[in-house]
Backbone as JSON, one array per atom type, in Angstrom:
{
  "sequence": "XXXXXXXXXXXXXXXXXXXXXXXXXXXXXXXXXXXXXXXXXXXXXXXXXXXXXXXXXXXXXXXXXXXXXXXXXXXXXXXXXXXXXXXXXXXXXXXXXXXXXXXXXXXXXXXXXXXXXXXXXXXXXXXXXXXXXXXXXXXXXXXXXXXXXXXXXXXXXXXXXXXXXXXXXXXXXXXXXXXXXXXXXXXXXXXXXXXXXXXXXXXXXXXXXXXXXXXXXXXXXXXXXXXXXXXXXXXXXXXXXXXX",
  "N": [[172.09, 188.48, 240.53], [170.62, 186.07, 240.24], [168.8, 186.83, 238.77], [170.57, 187.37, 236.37], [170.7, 184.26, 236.26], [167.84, 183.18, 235.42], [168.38, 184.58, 232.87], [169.81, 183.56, 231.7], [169.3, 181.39, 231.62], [166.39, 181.02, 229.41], [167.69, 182.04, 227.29], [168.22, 179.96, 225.22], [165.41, 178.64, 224.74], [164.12, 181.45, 223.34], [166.0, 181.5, 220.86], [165.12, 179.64, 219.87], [162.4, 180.09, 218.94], [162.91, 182.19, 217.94], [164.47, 181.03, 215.42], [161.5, 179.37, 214.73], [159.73, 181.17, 213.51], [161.71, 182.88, 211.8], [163.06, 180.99, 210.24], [161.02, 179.76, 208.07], [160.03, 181.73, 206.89], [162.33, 182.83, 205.72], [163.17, 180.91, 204.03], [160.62, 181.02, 202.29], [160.8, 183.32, 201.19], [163.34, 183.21, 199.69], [162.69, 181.11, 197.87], [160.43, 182.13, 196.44], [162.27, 184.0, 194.85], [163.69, 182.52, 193.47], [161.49, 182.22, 191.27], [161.66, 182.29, 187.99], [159.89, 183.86, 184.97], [159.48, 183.27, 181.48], [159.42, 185.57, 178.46], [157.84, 184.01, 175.87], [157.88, 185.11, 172.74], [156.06, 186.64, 169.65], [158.76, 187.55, 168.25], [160.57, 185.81, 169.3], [160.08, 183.85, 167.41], [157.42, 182.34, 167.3], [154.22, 181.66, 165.82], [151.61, 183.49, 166.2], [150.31, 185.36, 169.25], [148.18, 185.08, 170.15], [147.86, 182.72, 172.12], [146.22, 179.35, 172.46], [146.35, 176.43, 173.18], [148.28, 174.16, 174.52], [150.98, 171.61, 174.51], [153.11, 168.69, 175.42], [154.89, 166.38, 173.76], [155.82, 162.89, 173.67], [158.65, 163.08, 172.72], [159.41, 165.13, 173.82], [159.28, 167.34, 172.6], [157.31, 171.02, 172.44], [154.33, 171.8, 171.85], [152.23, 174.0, 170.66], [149.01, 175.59, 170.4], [147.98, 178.25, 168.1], [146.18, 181.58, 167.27], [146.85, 181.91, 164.88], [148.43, 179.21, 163.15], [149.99, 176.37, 163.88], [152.3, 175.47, 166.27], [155.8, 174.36, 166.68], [158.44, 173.51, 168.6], [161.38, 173.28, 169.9], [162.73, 174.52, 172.03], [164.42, 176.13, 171.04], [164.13, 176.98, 168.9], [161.48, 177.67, 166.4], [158.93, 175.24, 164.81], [156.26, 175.98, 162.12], [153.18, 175.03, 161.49], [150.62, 175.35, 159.05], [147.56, 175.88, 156.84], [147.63, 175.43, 153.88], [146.11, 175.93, 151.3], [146.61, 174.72, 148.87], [147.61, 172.01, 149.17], [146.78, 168.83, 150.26], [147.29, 167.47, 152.18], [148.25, 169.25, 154.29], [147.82, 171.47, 157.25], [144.44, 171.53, 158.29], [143.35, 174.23, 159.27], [143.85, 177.44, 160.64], [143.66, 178.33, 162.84], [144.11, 177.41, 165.99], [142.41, 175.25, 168.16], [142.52, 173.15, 170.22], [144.59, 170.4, 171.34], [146.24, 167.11, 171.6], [147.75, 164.4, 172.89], [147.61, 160.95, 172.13], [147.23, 157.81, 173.84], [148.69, 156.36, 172.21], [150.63, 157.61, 171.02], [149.4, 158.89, 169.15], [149.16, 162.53, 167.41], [146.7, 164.72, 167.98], [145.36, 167.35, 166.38], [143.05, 169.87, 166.96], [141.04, 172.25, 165.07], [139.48, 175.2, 163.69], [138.22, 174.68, 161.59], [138.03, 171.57, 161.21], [139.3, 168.27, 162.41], [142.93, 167.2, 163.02], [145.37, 164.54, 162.68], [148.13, 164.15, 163.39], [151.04, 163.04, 160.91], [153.72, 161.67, 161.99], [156.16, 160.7, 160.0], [155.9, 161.23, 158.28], [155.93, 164.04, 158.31], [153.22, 165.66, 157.92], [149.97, 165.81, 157.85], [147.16, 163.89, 158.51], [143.32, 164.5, 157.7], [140.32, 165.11, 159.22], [136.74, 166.07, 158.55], [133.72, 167.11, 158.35], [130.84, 165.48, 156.81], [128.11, 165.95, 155.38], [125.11, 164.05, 156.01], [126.42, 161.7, 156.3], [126.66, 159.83, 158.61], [129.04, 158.66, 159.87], [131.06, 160.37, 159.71], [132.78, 162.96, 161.29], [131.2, 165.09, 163.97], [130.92, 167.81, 163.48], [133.07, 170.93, 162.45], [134.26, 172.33, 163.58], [136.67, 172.5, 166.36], [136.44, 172.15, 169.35], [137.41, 170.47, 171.87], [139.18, 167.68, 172.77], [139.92, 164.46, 173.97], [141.34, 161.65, 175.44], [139.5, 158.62, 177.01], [139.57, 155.89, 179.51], [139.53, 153.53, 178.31], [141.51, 154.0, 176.07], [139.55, 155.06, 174.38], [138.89, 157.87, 172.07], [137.8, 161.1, 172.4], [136.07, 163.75, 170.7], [134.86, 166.82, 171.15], [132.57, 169.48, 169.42], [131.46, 171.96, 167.88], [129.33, 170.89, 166.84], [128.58, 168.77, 168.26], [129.23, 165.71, 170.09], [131.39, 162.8, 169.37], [132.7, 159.81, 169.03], [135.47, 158.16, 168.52], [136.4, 156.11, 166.29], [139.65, 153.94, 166.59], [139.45, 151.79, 164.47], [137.89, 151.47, 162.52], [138.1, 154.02, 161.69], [135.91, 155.59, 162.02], [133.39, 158.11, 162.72], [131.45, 157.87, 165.94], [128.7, 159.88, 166.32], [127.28, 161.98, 168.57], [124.58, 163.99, 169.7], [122.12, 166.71, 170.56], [118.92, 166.18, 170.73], [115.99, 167.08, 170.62], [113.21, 166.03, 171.07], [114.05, 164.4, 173.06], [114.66, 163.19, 176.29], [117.1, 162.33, 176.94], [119.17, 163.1, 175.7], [121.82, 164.52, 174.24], [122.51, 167.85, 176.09], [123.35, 169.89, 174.7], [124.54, 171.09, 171.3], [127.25, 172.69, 171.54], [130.11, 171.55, 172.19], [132.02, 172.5, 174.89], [134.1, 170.59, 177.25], [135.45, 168.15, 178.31], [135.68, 165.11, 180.23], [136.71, 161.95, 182.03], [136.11, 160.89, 184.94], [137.72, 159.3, 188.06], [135.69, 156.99, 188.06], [135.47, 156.04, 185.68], [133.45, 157.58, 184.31], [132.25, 159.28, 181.66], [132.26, 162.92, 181.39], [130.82, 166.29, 179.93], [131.39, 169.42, 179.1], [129.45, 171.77, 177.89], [128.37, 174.99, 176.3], [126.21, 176.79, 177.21], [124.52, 174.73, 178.14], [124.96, 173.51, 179.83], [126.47, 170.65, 182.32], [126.48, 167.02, 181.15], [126.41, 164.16, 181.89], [127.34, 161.18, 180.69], [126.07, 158.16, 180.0], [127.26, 155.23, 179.25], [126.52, 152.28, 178.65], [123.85, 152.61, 178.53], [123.86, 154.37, 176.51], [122.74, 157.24, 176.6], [122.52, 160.36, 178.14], [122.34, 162.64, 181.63], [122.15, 165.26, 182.38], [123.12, 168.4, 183.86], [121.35, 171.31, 185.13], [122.04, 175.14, 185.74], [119.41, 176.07, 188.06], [117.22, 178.48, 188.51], [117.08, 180.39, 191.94], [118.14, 178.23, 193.09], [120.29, 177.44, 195.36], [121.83, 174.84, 195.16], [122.27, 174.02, 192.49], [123.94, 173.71, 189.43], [126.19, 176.43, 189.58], [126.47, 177.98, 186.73], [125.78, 177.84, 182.97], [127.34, 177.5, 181.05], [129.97, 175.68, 180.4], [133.58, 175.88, 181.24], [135.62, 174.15, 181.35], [136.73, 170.91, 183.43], [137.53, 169.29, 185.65], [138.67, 166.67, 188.4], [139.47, 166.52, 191.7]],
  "CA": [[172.66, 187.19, 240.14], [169.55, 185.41, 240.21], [167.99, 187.25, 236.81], [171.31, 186.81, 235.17], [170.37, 183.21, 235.63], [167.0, 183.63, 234.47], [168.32, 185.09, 231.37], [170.8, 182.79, 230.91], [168.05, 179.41, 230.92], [165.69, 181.52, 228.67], [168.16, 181.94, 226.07], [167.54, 178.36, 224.43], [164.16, 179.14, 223.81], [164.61, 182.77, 222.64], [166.77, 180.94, 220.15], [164.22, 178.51, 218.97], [160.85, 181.07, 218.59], [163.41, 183.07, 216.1], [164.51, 179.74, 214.24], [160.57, 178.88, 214.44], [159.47, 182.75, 213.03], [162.46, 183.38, 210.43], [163.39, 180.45, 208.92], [160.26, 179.51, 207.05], [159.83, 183.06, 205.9], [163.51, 183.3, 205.07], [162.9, 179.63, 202.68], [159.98, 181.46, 201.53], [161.7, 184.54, 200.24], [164.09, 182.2, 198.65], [162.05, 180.11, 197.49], [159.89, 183.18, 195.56], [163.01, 184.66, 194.13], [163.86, 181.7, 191.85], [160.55, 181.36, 190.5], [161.46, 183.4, 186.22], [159.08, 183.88, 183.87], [160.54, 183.67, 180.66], [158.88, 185.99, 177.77], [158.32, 183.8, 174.78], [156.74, 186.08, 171.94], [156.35, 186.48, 168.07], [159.99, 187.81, 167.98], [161.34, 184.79, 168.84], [159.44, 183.02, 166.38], [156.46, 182.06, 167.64], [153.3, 182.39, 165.1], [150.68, 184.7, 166.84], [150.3, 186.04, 169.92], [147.26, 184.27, 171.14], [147.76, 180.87, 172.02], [144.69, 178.71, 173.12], [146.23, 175.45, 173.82], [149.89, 173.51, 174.79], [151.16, 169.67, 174.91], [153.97, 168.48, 175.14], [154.54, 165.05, 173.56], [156.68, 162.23, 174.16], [160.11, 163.25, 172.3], [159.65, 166.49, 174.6], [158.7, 168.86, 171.74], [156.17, 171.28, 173.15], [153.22, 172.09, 170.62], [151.59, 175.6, 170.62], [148.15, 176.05, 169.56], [147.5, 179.92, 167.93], [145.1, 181.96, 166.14], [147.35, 181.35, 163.53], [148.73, 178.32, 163.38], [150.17, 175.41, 164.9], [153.97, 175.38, 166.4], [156.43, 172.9, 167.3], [159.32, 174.31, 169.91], [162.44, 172.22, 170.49], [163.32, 174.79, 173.27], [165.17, 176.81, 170.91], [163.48, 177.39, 167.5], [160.06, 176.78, 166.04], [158.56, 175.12, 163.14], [155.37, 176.48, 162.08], [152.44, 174.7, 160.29], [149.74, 176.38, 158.57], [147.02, 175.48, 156.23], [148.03, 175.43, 152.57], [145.14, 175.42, 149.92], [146.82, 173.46, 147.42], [148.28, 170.88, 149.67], [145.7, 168.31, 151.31], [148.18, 167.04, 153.25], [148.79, 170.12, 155.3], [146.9, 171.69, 158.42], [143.37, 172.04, 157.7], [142.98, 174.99, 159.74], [145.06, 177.89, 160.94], [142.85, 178.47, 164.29], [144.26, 176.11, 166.69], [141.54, 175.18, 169.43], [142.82, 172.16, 171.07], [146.25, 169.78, 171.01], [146.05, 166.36, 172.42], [148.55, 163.26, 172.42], [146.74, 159.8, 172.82], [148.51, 156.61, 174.12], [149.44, 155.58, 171.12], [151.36, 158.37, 170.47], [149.09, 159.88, 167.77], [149.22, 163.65, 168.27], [145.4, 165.28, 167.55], [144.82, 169.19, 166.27], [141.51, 170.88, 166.63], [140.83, 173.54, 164.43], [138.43, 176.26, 163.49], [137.85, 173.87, 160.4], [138.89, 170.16, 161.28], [140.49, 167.62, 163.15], [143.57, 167.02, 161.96], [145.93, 163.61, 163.01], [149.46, 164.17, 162.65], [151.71, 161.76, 160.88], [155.38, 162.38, 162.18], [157.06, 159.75, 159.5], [155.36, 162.35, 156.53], [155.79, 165.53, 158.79], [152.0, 165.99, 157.41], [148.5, 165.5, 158.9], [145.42, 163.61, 158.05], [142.54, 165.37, 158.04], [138.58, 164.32, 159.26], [135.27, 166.3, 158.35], [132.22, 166.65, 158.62], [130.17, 165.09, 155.81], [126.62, 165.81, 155.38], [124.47, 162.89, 155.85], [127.57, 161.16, 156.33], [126.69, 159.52, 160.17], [130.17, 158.1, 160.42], [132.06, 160.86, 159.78], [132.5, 163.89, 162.62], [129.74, 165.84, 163.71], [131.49, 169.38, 162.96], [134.35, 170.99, 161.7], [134.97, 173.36, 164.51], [136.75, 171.57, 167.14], [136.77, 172.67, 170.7], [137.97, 169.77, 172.72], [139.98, 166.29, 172.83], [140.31, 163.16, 175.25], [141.14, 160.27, 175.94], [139.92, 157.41, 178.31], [140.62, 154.57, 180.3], [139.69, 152.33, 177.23], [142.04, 154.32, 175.14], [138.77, 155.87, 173.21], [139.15, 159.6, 171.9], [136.18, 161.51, 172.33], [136.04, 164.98, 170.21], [133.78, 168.01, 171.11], [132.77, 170.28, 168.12], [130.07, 173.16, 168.1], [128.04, 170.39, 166.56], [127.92, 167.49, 168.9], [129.87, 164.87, 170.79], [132.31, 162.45, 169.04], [133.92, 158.9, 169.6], [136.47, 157.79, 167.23], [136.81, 154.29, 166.38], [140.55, 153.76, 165.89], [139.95, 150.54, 164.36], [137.13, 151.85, 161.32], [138.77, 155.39, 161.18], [134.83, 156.73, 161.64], [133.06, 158.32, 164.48], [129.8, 157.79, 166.44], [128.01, 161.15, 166.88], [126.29, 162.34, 169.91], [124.12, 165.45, 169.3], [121.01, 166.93, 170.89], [117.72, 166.18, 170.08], [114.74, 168.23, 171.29], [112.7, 165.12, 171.77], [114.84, 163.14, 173.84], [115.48, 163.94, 177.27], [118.27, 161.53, 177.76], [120.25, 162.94, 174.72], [123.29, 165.95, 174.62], [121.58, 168.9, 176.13], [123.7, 171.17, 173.61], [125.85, 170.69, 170.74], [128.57, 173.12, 171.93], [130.76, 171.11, 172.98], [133.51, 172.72, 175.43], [135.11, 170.61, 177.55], [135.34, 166.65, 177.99], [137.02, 164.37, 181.35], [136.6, 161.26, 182.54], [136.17, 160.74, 186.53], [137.87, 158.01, 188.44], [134.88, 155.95, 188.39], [135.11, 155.83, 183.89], [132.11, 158.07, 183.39], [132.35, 160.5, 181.36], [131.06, 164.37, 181.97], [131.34, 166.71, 178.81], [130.69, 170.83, 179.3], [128.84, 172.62, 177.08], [128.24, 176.34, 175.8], [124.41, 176.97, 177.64], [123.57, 173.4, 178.09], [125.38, 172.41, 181.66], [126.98, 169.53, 182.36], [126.14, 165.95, 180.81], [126.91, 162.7, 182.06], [127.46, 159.6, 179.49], [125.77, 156.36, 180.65], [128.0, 154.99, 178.23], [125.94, 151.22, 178.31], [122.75, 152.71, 177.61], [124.43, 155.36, 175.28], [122.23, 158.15, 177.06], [123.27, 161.35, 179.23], [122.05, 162.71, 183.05], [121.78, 166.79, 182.27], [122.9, 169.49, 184.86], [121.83, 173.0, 184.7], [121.44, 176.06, 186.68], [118.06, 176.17, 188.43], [117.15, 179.92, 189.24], [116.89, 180.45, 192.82], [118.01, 176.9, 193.85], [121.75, 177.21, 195.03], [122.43, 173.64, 195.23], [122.5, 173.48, 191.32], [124.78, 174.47, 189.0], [126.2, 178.09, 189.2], [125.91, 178.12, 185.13], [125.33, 176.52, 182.24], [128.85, 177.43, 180.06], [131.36, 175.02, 181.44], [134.54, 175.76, 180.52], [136.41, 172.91, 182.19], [135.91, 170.09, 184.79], [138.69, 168.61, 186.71], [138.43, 165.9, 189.23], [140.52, 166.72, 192.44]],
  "C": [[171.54, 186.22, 239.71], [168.85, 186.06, 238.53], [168.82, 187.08, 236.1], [170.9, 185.05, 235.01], [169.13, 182.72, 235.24], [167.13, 183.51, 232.91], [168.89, 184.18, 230.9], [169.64, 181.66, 230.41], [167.27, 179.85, 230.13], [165.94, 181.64, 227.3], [167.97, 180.64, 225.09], [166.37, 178.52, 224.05], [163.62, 180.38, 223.24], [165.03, 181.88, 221.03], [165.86, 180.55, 219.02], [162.81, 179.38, 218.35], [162.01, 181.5, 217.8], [163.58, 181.94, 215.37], [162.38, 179.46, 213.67], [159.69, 180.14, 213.28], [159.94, 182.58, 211.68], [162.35, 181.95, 209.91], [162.56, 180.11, 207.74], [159.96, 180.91, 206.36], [160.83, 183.47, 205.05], [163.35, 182.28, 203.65], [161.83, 180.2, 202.23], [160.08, 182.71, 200.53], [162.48, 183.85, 198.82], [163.63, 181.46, 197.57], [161.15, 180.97, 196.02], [160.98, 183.29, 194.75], [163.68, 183.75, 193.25], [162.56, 181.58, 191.21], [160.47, 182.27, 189.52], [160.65, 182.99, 185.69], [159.75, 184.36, 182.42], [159.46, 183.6, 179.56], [159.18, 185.21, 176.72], [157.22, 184.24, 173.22], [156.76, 186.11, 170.04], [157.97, 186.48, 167.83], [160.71, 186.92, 168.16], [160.89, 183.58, 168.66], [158.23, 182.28, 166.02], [155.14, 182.61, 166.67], [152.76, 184.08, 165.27], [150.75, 184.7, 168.08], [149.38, 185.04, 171.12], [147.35, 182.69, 171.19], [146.76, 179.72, 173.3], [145.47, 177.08, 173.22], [148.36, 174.94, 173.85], [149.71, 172.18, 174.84], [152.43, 169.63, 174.72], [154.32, 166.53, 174.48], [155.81, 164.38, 174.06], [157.93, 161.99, 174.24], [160.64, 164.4, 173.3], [159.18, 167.58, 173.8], [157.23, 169.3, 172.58], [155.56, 172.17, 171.8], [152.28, 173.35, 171.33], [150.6, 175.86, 169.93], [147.88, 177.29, 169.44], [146.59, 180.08, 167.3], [145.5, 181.76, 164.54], [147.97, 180.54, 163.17], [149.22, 177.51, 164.31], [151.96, 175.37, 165.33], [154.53, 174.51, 167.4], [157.97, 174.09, 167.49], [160.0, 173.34, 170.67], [163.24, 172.96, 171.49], [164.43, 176.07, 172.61], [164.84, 177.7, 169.78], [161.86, 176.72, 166.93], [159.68, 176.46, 164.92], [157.39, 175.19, 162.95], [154.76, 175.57, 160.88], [151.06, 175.51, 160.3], [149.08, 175.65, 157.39], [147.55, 176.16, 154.64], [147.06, 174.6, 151.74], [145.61, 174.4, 148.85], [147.6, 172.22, 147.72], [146.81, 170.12, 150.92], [146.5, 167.71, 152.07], [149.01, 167.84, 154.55], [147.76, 170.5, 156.5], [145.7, 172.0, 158.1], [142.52, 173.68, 158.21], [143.88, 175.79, 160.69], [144.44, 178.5, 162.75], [142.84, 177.21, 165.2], [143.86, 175.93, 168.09], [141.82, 174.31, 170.42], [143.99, 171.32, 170.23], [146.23, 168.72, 172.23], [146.99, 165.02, 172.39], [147.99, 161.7, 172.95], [148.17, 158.99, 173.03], [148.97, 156.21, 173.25], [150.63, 156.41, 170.13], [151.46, 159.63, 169.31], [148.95, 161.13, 168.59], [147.94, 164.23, 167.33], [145.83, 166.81, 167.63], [143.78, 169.3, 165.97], [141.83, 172.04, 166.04], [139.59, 174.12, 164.21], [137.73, 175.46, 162.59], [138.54, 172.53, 160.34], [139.15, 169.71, 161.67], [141.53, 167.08, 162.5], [144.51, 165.63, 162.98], [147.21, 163.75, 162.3], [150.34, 163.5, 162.34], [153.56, 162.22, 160.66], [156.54, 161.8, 161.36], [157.03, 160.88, 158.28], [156.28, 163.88, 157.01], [153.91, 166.07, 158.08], [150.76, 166.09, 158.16], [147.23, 165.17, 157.63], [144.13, 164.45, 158.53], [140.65, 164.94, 158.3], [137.79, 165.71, 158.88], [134.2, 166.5, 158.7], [131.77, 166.54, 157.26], [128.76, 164.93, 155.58], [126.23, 164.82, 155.29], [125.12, 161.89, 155.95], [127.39, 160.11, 158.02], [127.88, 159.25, 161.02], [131.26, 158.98, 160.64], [131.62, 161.95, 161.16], [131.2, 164.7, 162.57], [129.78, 167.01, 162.98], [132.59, 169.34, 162.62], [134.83, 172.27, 163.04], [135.3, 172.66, 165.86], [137.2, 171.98, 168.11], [137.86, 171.97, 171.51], [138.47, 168.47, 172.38], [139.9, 165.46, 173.74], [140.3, 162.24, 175.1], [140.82, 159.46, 176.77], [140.0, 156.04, 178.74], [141.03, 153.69, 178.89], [140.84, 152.62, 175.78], [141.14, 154.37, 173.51], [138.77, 156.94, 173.0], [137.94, 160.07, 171.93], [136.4, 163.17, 171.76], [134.84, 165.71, 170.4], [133.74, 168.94, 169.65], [131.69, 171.24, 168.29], [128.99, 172.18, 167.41], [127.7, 169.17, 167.32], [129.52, 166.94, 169.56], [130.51, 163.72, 169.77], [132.92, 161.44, 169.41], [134.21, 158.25, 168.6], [136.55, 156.63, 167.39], [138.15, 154.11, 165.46], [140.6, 152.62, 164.51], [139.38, 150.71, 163.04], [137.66, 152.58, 161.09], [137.22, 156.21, 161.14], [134.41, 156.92, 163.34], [131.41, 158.01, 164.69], [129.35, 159.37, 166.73], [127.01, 160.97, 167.6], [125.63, 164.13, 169.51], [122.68, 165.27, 170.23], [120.03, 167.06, 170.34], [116.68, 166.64, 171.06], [113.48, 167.23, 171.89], [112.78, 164.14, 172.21], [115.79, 163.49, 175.26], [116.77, 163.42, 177.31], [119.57, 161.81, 176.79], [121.09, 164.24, 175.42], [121.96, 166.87, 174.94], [122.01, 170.03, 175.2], [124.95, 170.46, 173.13], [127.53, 171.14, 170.75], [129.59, 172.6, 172.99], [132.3, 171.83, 173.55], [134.75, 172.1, 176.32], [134.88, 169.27, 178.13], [136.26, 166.4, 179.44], [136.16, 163.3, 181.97], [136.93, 161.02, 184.1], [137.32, 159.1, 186.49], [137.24, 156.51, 188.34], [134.7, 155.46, 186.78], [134.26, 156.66, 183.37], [132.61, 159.21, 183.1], [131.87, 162.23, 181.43], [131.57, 165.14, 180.79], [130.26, 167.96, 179.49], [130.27, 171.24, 177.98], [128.48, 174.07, 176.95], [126.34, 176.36, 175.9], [123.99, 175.41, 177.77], [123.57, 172.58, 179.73], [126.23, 171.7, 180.84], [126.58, 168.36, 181.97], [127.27, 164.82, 181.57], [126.67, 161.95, 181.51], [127.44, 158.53, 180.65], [126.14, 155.45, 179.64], [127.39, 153.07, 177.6], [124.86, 151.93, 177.75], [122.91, 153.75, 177.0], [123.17, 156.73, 175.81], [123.12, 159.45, 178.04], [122.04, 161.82, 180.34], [122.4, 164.36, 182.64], [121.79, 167.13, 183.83], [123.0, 170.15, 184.59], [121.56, 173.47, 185.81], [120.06, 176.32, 186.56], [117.93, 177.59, 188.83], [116.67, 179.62, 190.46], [117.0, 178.8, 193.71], [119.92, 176.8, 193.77], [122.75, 175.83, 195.43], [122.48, 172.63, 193.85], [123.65, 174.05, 191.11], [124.98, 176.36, 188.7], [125.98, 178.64, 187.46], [126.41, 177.78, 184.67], [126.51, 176.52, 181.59], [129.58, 176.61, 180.84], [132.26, 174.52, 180.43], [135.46, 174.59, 180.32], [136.1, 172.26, 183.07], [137.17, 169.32, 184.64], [138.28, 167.55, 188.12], [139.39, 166.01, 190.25], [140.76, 165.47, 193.18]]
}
């Protein structure tokens, strides 16, 4: 009599260790088995195959950068732009490296050959340059990266240098590395651009490290990997930089 009542007062917390056990594993089962992946591939309509960048902008359309052009995807069908030689008013480049939407709504394409500024009243795109000897215009024509910050300034990476657009002229300032200047870009490959919390900017590069823009005295702060010193950088390509 005595162990039946034992068993009996035990039951209540029996009870609770299985509630404490199953249920989060059971909501985690659950929880897995909605999460589809839904194949979306040339066949239904999509340029190419490889696609190097996404955005979605502010109407909701989501933009698709490929190796072969650029695509716009209302969720159901896509409309494909592509460079057309005898139209200067079309994409300047069918290698789409980056896709960026500033505050103002303008929507930026990097290309293999170009930055291009898309004007959604035309359906068209303006197109920037590089212009030899030109200082104002971009540094390159191959355009890795995009951003915007706080001040609502764009800053473009290119395999030839660094990039800030002056909405207000329509030209840019170039940043490039010079060999006798420590405080300049340590490399012109520019890959990958973000502004911290604190405004400063940090831009990756292809072998150069990391740079930091002292954006008053228009100089940069260089990090690379030191051999045998593991409180530098693990190495110098940096693809991306995120601020957690």
């Amino acid at each position: 009599m005595l162990r039946l009542f034992y068993f009996i007062a035990i039951i209540p917390f029996i009870l609770i260790l299985i509630y404490i056990i199953y249920v989060p594993v059971a909501v985690q089962a659950i929880g897995n088995s909605d999460i589809i992946f839904e194949d979306i591939s040339i066949e239904d309509g999509l340029s190419q195959s490889s696609v190097y960048s996404i955005t979605q902008d502010k109407y909701g359309y989501l933009w698709f950068g490929t190796r072969d052009g650029l695509n716009k995807y209302d969720g159901i069908e896509f409309t494909i732009y592509r460079n057309n030689p005898k139209d200067t008013e079309s994409l300047s480049g069918n290698d789409i490296r980056s896709i960026y939407e500033d505050n103002n709504d303008q929507l930026w394409i990097g290309t293999d050959y170009g930055l291009n500024r898309y004007d959604r009243d035309t359906d068209s795109f303006v197109r920037y340059f590089n212009i030899p000897d030109d200082p104002n215009s971009i540094s390159g024509d191959y355009i890795r990266s995009i951003y915007e910050d706080h001040n609502d300034q764009l800053w473009v990476g290119t395999n030839d240098g660094l990039n800030r657009y002056d909405k207000y002229t329509d030209t840019f300032q170039q940043y490039t590395h010079n060999p006798f200047d420590e405080n300049s870009l340590s490399k012109n490959a520019i890959w990958s651009i973000y502004e911290d919390n604190q405004g400063i900017i940090w831009v990756g590069t292809l072998g150069g490290g990391v740079n930091k823009l002292d954006y008053h005295k228009q100089s940069f702060k260089n990090f690379k990997n030191i051999p045998n010193n593991y409180d530098s950088l693990s190495n110098d390509a940096i693809w991306s930089i995120y601020e957690d």
